[in-house]
C-alpha positions as a LaTeX table, in Angstrom:
\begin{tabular}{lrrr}
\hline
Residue & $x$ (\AA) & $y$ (\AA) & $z$ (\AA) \\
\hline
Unk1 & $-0.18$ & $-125.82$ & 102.42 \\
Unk2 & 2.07 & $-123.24$ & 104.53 \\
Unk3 & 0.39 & $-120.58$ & 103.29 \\
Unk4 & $-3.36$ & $-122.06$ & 104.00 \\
Unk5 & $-2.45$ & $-122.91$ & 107.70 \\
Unk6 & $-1.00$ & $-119.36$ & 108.07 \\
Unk7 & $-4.21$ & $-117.58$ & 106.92 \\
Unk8 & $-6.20$ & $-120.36$ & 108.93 \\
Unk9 & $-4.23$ & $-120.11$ & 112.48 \\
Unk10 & $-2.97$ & $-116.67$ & 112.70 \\
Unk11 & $-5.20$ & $-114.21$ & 113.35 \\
Unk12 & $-6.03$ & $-111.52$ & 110.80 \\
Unk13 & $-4.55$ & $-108.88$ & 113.01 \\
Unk14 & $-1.05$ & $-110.43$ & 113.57 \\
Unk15 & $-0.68$ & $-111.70$ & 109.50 \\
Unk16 & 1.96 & $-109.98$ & 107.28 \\
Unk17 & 3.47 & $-111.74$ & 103.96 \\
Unk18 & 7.14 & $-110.51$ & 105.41 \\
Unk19 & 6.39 & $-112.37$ & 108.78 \\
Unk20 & 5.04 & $-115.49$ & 106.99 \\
Unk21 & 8.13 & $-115.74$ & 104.85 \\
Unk22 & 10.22 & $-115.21$ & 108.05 \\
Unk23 & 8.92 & $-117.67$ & 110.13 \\
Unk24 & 9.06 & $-120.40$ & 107.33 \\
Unk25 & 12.43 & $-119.87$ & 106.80 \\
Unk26 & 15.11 & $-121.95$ & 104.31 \\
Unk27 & 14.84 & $-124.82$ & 106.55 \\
Unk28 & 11.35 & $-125.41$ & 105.67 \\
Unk29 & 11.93 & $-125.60$ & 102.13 \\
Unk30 & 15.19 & $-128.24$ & 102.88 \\
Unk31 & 12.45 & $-129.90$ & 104.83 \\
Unk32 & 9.83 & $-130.19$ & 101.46 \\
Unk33 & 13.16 & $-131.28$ & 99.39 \\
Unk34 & 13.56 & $-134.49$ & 101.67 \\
Unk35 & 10.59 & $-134.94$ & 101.49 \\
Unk36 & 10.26 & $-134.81$ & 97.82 \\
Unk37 & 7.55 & $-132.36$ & 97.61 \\
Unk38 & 7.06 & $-129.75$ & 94.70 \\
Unk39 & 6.62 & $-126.43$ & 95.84 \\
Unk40 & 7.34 & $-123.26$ & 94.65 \\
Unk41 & 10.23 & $-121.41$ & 95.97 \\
Unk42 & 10.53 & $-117.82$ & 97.08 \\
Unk43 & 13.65 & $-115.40$ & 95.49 \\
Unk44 & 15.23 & $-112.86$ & 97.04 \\
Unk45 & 12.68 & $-110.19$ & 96.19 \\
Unk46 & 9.88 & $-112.87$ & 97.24 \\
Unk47 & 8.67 & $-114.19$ & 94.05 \\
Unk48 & 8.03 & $-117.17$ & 93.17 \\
Unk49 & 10.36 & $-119.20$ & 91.24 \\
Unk50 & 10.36 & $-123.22$ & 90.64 \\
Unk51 & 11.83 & $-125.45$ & 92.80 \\
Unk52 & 14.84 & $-127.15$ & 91.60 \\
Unk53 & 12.74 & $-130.51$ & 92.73 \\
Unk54 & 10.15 & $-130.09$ & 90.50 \\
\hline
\end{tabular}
């Protein structure tokens, strides 16, 4: 859903994957774990790995 709302709000001009992953930040993901989402989580070399919710 991130992801979706980034490509659908920002404008082409200003999107970069290394901004994206910036602005969402760890706190996001603590945010989805209250929550009780499952989501996909990003490594250090921005992968994706599985959430340790899921």
């Amino acid at each position: 859903m991130s992801a979706m709302s980034e490509v659908l709000w920002t404008p082409e001009s200003d999107r970069s994957y290394k901004g994206f992953v910036a602005r969402l930040g760890m706190s996001h993901f603590e945010r989805f774990d209250r929550m009780g989402l499952k989501y996909r989580r990003l490594d250090a070399d921005d992968r994706f790995i599985e959430s340790s919710t899921n």
